[in-house]
C-alpha positions in Angstrom: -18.1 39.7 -38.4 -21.1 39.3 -40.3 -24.2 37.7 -39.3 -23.5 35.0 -41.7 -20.1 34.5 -40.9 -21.3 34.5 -37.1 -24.5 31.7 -38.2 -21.8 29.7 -40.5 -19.4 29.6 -37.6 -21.9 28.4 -34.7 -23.0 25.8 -37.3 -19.7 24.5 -38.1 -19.3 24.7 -33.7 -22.2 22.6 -33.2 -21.1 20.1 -35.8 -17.8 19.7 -34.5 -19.4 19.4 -31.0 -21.7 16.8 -32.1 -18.9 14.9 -33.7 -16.4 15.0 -30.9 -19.4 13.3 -28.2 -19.8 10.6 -30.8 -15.9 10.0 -31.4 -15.7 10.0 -27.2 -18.7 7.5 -26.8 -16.9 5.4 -29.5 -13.2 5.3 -28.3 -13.8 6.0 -24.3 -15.5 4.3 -21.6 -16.8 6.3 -18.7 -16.2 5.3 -15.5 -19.6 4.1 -14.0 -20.8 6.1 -10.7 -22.3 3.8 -8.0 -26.0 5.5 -9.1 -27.8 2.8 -10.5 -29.6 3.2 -14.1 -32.4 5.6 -15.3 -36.0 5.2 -14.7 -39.0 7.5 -15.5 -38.7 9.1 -12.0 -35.5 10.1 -12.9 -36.7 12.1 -16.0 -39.2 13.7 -14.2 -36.7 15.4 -12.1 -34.8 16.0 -14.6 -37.4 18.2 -16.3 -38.5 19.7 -13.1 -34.9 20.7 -12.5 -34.0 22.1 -16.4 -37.6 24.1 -16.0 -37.1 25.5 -12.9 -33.4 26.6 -12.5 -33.6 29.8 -15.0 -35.9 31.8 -13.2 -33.9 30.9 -10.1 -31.1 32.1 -11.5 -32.8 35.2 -12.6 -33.2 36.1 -8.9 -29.6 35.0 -7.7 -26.7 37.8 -7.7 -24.0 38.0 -11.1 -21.6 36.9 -9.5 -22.7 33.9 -7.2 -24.5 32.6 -10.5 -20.8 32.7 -12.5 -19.2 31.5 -9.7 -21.8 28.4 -10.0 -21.9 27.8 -13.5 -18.1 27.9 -13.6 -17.9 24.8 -10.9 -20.3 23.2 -12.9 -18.2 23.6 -16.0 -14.8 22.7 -14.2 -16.4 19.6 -13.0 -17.3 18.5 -16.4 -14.9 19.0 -18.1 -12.6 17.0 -15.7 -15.2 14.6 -15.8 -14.8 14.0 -19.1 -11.1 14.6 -19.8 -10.1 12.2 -16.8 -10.8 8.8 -18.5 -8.6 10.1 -21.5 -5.2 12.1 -19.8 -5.7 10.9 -15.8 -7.9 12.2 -12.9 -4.7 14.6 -11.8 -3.6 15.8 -15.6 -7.4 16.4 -16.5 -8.2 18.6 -13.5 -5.3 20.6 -13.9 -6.2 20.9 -17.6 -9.7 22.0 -16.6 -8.1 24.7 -13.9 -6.0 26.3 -16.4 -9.2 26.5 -19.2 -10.8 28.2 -16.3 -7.8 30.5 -15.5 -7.4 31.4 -18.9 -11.7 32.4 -19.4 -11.0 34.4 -15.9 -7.9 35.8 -16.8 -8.9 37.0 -20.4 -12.5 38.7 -18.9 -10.3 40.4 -16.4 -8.1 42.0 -19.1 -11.0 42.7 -21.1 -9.9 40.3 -23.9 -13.4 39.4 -25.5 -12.1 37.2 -28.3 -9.9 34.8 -26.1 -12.8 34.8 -22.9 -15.4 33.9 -25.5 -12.9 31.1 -27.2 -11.9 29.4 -24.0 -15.8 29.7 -22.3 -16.7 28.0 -25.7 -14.0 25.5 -25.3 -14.7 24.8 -21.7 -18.8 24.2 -22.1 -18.0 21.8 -25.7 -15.9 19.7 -22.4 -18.3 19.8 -20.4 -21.3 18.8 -22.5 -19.3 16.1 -24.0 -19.4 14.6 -20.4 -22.2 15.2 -19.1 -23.9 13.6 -22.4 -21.4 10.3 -22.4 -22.2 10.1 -19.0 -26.2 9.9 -19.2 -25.7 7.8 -22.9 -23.0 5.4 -21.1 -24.8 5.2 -18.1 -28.0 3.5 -18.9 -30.2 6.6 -20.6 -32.5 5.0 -23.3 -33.4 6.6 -26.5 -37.2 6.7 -25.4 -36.0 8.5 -22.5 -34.7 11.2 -24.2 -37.1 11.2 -26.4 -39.8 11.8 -23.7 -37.4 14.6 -22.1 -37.4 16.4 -25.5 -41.2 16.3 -26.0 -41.4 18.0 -22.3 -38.5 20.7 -22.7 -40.2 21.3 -26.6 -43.4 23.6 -24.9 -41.6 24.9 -22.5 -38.6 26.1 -24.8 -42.0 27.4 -26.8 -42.9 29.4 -23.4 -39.8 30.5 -22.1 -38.3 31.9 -25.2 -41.5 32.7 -27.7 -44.0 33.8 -25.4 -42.2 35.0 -22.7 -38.7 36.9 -22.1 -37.6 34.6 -19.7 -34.6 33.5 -21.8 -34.1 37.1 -22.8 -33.6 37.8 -19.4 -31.4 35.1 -18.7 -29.2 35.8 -21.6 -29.0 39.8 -20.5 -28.1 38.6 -16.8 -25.2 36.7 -18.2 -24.0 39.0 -20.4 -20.2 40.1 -19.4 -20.1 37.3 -17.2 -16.5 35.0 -17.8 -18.5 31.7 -18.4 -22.4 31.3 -19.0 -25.1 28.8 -20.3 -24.3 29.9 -24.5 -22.4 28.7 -27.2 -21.5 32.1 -28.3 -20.2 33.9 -31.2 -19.9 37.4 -30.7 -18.4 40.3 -32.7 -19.2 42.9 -29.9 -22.2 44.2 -31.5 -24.6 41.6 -32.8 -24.5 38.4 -30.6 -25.5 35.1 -31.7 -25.5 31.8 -29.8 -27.1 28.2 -28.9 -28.0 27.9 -25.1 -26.6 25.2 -23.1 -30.0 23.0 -23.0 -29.4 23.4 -26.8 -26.0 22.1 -26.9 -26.6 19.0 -25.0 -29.6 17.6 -26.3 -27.8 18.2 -29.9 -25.1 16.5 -28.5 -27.3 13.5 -26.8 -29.7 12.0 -29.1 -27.5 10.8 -31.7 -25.3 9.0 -29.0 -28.3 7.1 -27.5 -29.9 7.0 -30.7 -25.9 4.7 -32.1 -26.8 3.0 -28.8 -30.3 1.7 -29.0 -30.4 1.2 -33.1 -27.2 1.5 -34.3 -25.5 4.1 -36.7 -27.5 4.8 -39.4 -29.7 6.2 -36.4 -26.8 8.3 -35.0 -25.9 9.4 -38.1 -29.4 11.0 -39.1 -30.2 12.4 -35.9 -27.1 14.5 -35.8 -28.0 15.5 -39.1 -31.5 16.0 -38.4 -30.4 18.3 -35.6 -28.1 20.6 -37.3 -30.7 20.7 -40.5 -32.9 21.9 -37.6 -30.5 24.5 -36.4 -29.7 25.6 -40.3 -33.3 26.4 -40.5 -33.1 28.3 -37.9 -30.2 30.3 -38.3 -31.5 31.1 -42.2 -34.1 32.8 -40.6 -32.1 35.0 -38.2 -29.5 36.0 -41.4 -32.3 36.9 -43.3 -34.3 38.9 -40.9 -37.3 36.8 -40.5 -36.0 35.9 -37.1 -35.6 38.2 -34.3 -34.8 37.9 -31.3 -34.4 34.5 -28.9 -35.5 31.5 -31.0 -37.2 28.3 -29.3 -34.5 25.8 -30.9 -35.6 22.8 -28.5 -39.4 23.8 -29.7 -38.4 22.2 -33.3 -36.1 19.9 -32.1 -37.6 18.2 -29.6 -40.5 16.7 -31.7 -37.9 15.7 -35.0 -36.5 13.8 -31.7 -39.9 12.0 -30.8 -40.8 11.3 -34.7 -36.9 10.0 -35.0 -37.7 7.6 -32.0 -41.1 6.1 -33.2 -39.4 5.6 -36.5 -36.4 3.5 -35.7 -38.9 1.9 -32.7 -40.9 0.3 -35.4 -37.9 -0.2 -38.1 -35.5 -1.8 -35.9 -37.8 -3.2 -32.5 -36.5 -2.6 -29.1 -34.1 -0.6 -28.2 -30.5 -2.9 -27.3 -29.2 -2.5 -23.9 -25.9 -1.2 -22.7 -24.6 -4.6 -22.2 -25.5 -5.6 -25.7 -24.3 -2.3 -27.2 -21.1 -2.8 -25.5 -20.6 -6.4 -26.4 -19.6 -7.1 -23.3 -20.7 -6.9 -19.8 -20.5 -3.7 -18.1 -18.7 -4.5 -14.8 -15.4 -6.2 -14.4 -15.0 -9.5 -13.4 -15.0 -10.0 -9.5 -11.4 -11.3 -10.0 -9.2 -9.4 -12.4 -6.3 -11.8 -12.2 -7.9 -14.7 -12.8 -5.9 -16.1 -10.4 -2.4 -15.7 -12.3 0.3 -13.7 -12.1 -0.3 -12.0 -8.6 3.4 -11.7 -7.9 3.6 -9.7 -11.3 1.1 -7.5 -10.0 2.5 -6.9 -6.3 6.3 -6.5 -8.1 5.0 -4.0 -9.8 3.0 -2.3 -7.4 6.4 -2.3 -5.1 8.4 -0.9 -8.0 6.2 2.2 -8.3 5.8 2.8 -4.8 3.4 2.3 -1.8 -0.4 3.1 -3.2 -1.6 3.6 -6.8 -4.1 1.9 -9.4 -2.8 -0.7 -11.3 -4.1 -1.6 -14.9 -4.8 -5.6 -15.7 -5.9 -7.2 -18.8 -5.8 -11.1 -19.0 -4.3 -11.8 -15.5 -1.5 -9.5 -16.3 -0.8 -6.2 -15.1 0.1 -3.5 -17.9 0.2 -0.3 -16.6 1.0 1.3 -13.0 0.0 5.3 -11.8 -1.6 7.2 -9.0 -5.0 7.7 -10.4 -7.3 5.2 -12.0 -7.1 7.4 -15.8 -3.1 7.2 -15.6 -3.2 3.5 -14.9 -5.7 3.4 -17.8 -3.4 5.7 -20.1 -0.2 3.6 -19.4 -1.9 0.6 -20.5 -2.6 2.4 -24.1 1.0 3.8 -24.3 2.3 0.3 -23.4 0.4 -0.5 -26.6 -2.3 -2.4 -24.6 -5.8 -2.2 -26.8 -7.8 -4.4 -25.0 -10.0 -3.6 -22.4 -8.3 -3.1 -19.1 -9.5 -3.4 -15.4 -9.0 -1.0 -13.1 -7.2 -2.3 -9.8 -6.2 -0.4 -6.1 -3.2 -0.9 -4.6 -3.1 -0.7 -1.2 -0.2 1.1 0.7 2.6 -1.2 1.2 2.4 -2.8 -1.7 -0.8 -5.2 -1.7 -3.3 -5.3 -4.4 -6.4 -4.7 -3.5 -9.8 -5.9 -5.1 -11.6 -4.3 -7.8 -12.7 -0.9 -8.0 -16.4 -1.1 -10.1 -16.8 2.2 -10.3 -13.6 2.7 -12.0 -13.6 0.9 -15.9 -11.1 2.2 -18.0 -11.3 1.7 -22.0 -8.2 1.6 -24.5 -9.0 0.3 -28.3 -11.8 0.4 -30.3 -15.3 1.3 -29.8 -18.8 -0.5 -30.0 -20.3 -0.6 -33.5 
């Protein structure tokens, strides 16, 4: 494979990851963990955290660091496939992506290893970036966090070989921090800090202003990322190149742009349209025995899904209950209910709030 066939194929990668994280924030809400909402602090760690891992890595043996970044990446990509198939359906699916990378670097099948390690870290930055955009990360948040990462991308990969180093210590390894393409002989890739800011500005940016500001910073981003991979096709680039380092400032000018066009940014709630947790009484006092019949039908414990008083959809995890309810045709917004053993429903579970139908916007 050439290097423009590699540079067109990582393109067309990024694009389609970039699309899919703005299709999920559209169609699929997250459940919300019990962590409260981002606040400066919070981005400070964050930075502290994305600037210091590498070298630790660097100092950690192969396989301990695989064995890590593979738990990471079979979190994630439960994480995000839960919400859509069910908690139990999307674990298993996330096992047997894992299975398959492990299994295909065992047998010495580069092709499939580097498919399915692609596949698996698309999932898992599609998660992890719905997460932070559903969860209460602003646009001027992100925006700060890519004007810090933008030196030290500068710094790690231009001045120094730290990412050089990184990338040689996880070369061979079943799963690593790269979007790769790789014919064997002349590797090319985005790095994972890449990926997800790629994948993240454009869904807080739909968030805060609306689409027009999602749509142009996705485009923005892979303009950036054209640029760069002109360079490297045309041997002007060698070597590791600091994406984030352009990036991370079209990010910044992006946010001061649509800060003065359209004011300040909207909140979750008003993104949403609605409010984000479910009402202290799903039932609305009505239909209770349709809900405990159920519940008895299906057995002793389970989540149960209600929209308007009425309960629509019955399984053992909260993402089944929420995936019956969109089979049964259901596309309004259900709530996510216990069951407790014996057939008694219990009370709400807000950190469990299912989506079916359309999205915001």
């Amino acid at each position: 494979m050439s290097k423009l066939a590699q540079a067109l194929t990582l393109l067309a990668a990024l694009a389609v990851l970039i699309a899919l994280a703005a299709l999920y924030l559209r169609h699929v809400r997250m459940p919300r963990p019990p962590v409260g909402r981002f606040v400066r602090s919070d981005i400070a760690v964050l930075t502290v955290t994305l600037v210091s891992m590498p070298p630790i890595y660097l100092h950690l043996p192969r396989v301990l660091t695989a064995c890590a970044f593979g738990a990471v990446f079979l979190g994630a990509c439960s994480m995000a496939l839960s919400p859509v198939v069910g908690g139990r359906r999307g674990a298993a699916v996330a096992l047997a992506l894992g299975a398959v990378v492990l299994a295909a670097h065992l047998a010495g099948w580069v092709p499939l290893r580097i498919a399915a390690g692609d596949l698996l870290l698309v999932l898992a930055v599609i998660g992890v970036s719905n997460l932070w955009a559903q969860t209460g990360m602003t646009a001027g948040q992100v925006a700060v966090l890519a004007g810090l990462l933008a030196p030290y991308d500068l710094l790690a990969t231009g001045l120094t070989s730290v990412t050089a180093q990184l990338v040689q210590h996880f070369a061979g390894m079943p799963v690593g921090p790269m979007l790769a393409v790789n014919d064997g002989t002349s590797p090319i890739g985005a790095g994972l800090g890449d990926c997800l800011m790629l994948a993240l500005w454009p869904l807080v940016a739909t968030k805060a202003f609306g689409r027009a500001a999602g749509w142009s910073g996705a485009v923005i981003g892979l303009l950036v990322v054209s640029v760069v991979l002109a360079g490297a096709v045309d041997g002007r680039v060698h070597g590791g190149v600091p994406l984030l380092t352009g990036l991370g400032p079209c990010i910044v000018a992006q946010y001061a742009y649509w800060r003065i066009r359209r004011g300040p940014e909207r909140r979750t709630v008003d993104w949403r349209g609605t409010a984000v947790d479910p009402p202290t009484d799903p039932f609305h006092g009505q239909d209770v025995a349709v809900a405990l019949a159920l519940a008895d039908e299906h057995g002793e414990a389970g989540w149960l899904a209600v929209v308007e008083g009425r309960a629509v959809g019955h399984a053992p995890s909260p993402g089944g209950a929420r995936r019956a309810a969109r089979v049964a045709g259901h596309a309004a917004i259900p709530v996510v209910v216990a069951v407790r053993s014996g057939g008694a429903a219990g009370k709400t579970n807000a950190s469990s709030q299912p989506v079916a139908g359309p999205g915001p916007e």
